[in-house]
C-alpha positions in Angstrom: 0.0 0.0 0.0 1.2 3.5 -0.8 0.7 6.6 1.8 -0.3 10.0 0.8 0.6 12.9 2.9 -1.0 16.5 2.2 -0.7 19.9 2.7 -2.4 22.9 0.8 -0.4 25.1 -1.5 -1.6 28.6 -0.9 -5.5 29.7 -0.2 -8.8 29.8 -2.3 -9.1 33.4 -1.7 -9.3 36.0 -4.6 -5.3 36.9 -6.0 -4.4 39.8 -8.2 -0.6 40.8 -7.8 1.8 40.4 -4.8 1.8 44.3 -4.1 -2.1 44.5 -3.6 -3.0 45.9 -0.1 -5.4 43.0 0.2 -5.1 40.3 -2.5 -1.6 39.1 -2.7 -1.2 35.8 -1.4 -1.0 33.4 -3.8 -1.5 32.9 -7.4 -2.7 29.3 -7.6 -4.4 27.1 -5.2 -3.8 22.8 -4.3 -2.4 20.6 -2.8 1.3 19.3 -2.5 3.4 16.6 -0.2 4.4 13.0 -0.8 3.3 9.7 -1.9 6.2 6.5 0.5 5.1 3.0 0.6 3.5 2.0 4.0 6.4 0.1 5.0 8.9 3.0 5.0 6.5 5.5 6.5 7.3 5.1 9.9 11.5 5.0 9.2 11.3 8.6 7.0 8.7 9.8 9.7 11.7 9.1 12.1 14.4 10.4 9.9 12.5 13.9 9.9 11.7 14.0 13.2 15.6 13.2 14.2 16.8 15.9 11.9 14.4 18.3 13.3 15.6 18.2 16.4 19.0 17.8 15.9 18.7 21.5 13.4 16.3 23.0 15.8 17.2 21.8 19.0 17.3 24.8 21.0 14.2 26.0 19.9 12.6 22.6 20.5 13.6 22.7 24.2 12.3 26.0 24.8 8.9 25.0 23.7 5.9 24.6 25.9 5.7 20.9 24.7 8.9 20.0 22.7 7.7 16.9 22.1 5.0 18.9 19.4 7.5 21.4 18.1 6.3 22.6 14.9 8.4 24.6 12.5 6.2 25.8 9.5 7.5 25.6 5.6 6.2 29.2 5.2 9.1 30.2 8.0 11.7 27.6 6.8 11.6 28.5 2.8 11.1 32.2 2.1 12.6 35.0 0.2 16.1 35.6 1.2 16.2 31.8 2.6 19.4 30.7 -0.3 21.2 33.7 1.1 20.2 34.2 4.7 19.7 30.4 5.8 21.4 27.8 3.4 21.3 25.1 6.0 17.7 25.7 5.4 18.2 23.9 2.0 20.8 21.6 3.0 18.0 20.0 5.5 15.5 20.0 2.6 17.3 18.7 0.3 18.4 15.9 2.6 15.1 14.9 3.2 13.9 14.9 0.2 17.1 12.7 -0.7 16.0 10.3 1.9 12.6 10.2 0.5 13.7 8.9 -2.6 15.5 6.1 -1.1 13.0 4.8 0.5 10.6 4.9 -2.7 9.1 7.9 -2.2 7.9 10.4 -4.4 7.0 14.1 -4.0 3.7 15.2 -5.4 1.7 18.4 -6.2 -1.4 19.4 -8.0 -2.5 23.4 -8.1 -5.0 25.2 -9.9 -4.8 28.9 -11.6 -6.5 31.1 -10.0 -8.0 34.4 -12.3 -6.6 37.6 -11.2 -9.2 39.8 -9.7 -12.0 40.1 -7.2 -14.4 37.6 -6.6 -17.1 40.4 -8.2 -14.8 40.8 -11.1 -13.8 36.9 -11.9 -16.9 35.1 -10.5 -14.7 33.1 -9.1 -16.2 30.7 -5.8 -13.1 30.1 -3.4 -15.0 27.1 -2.1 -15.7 25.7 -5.8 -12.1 25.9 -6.2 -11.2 24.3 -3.3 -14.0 21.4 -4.3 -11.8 21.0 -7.8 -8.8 20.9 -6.7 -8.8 18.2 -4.1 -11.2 16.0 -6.6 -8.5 16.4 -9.1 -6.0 15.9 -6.6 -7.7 12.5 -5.6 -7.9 12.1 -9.1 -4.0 11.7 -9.9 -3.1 10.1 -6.7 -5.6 7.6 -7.9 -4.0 7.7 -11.0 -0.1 6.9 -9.6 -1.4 4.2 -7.1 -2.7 2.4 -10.3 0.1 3.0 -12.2 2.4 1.6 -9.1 -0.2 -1.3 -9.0 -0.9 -0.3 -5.3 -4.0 0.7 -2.8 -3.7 4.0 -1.4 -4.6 5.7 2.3 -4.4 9.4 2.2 -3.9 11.8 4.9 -3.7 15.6 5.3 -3.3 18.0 7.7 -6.2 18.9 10.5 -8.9 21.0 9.4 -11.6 22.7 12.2 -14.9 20.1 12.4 -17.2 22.1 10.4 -14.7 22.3 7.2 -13.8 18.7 7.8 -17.5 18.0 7.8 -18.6 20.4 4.8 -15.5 18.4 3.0 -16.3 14.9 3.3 -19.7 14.0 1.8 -18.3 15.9 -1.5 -14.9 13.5 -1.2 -17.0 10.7 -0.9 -19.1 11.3 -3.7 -16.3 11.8 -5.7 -14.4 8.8 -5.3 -17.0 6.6 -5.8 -19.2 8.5 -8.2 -16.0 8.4 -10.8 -15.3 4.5 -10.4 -17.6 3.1 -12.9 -15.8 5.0 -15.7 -12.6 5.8 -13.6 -11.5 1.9 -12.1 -8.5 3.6 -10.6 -10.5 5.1 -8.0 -11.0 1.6 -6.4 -7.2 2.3 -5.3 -7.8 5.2 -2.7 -9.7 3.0 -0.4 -11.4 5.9 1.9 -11.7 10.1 1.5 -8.4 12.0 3.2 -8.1 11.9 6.7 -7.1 14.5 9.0 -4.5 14.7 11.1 -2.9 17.1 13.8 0.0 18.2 12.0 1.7 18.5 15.2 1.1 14.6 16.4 2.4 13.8 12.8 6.3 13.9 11.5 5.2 13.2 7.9 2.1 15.5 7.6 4.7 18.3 8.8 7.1 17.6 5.8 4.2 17.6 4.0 4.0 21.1 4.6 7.5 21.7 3.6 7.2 20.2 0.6 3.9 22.4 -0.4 5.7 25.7 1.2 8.8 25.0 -1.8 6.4 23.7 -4.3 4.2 27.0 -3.4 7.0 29.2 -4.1 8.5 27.7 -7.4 4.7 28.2 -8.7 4.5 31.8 -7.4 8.3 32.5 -9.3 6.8 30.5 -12.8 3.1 32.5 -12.5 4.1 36.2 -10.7 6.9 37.8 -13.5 8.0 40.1 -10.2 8.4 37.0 -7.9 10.9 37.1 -5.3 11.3 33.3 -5.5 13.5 32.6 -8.4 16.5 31.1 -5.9 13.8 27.7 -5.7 15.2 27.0 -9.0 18.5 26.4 -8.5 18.2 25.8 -4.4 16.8 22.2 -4.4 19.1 19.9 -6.3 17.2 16.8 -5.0 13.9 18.1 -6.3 14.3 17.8 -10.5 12.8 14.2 -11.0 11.4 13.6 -7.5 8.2 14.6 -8.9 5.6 12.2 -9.6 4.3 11.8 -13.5 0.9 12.9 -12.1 2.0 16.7 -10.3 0.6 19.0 -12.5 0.1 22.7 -12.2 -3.2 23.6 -14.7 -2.8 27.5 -16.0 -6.5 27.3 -16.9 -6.3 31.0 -16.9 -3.9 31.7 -19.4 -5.1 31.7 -22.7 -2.5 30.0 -24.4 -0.6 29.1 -21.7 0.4 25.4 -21.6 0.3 23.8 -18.2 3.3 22.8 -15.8 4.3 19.3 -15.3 6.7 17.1 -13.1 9.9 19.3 -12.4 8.6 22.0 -14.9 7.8 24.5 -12.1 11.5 24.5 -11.0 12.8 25.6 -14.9 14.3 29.3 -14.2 13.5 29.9 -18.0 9.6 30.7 -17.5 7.5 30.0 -20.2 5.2 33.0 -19.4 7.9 35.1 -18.8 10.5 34.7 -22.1 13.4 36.3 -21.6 13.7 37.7 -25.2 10.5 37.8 -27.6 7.3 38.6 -27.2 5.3 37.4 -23.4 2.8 35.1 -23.3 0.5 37.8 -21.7 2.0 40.7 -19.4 0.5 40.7 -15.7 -2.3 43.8 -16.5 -3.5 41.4 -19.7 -3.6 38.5 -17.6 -5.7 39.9 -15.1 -8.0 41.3 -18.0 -8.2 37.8 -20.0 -9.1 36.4 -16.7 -11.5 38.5 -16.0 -13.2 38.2 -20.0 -13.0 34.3 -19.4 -14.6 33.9 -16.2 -17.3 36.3 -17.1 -18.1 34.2 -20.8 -18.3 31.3 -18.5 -20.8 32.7 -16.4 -23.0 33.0 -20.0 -21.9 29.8 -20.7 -20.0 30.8 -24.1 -16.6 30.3 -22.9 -14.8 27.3 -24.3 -14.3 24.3 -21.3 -10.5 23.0 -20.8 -9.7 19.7 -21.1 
């Protein structure tokens, strides 16, 4: 059996440039972490909590309960990290080194968002949210099929009422998709969640989505901060499973991001020399133009 641990990549909320007083967190929205076999859980769940507190051990100690010392992704990869805190990525690149030789894979899946308002775009943050963990469950399904496995997934704690708004609509999914979709016989029940605190491997989890996070913000913001994610993680190119995907369903034109795609410092949105598939002001309009056609149900569906 294969286990997949989760973490969300950014919010649902409305995005239009990282410089907006209000709407500037993130440009795309889903979910990242890793996908280890069942038997070598526990031994990399051991291996990251061992390096953790060997790197952070002071801090650890003067926590109320070190035994639950939590050190976010957000606060262990961001901008300024490759110059201010290299052992930063040293201990990420270790671990994602020690991943891999226990089998394990890295995985991602993030929608788009369109640039604007929710007045201006139409856009739903909770539909978004809905379509990306359905086609997240969607690709894991896909990989534990291809890896001729069963799959238990788990992500990081959610308050009750989310938790129980989410899994009716999780349910449905998976089983409504497996007459026509037989791989989703492989994820045998809907994500559980789990205190991220109680859990070594849900917490790398949210490493993993903090650096996948960033390498999407440097390929879909041209005035990213993050461009150091490219060349920072030498054990990242080809940890990627064949499934990670990030789907620019907001670019016209724009062809989506695949596999270790999102870590190529030559952007294809951005060209160095020719013409720019869309500046950030046309961006923003297109989005705006797409998501109101869809609204009138003219706009062309993507694939």
């Amino acid at each position: 059996m294969l286990l997949a641990y989760l973490d969300e990549i950014g919010q649902p909320g409305p995005f239009i440039a990282p410089d907006h007083p209000r709407f500037n967190t993130s440009p795309a929205f889903g979910y990242a972490g890793f996908v280890i076999p069942e038997a070598a859980a526990q031994q990399f769940g051991a291996r990251f909590a061992r390096e953790k507190a060997t790197f952070f051990g002071q801090q650890a100690e003067e926590a109320e309960h070190p035994g639950r010392f939590e050190v976010k992704g957000a606060s262990l990869l961001r901008a300024g990290t490759a110059e201010g805190f290299p052992q930063n990525i040293r201990l990420m690149n270790a671990l994602v080194g020690a991943l891999r030789s226990l089998g394990g894979e890295l995985f991602y899946y993030a929608d788009e968002k369109a640039r604007g308002t929710a007045r201006e775009t139409g856009a739903d943050p909770a539909a978004l949210e809905r379509g990306a963990i359905n086609e997240t469950l969607n690709r894991l399904a896909r990989h534990a099929q291809r890896c001729d496995s069963n799959m238990m997934i788990m992500m990081d704690q959610i308050n009750e009422k989310a938790r129980a708004g989410r899994l009716p609509g999780m349910y449905s999914h998976i089983f409504g998709r497996v007459g026509t979709h037989p791989e989703m016989r492989r994820v045998l029940e809907p994500p559980m969640h789990i205190d991220s605190k109680l859990s070594s491997n849900i917490q790398f989890a949210d490493w993993v989505a903090a650096c996948v996070g960033r390498a999407i913000d440097y390929q879909l913001v041209e005035t990213s901060p993050h461009e150091w994610v490219c060349e920072a993680f030498s054990s990242l190119p080809g940890a990627f499973t064949y499934e990670s995907k990030v789907h620019l369903q907001h670019r016209p034109g724009g062809t989506d991001l695949v596999h270790s795609q999102i870590l190529n410092r030559q952007r294809p949105l951005y060209p160095v020399t020719g013409r720019k598939i869309g500046d950030e002001v046309a961006a923003a309009t297109m989005a705006q133009i797409m998501a109101a056609a869809q609204q009138r149900g003219t706009a062309p569906t993507t694939v």
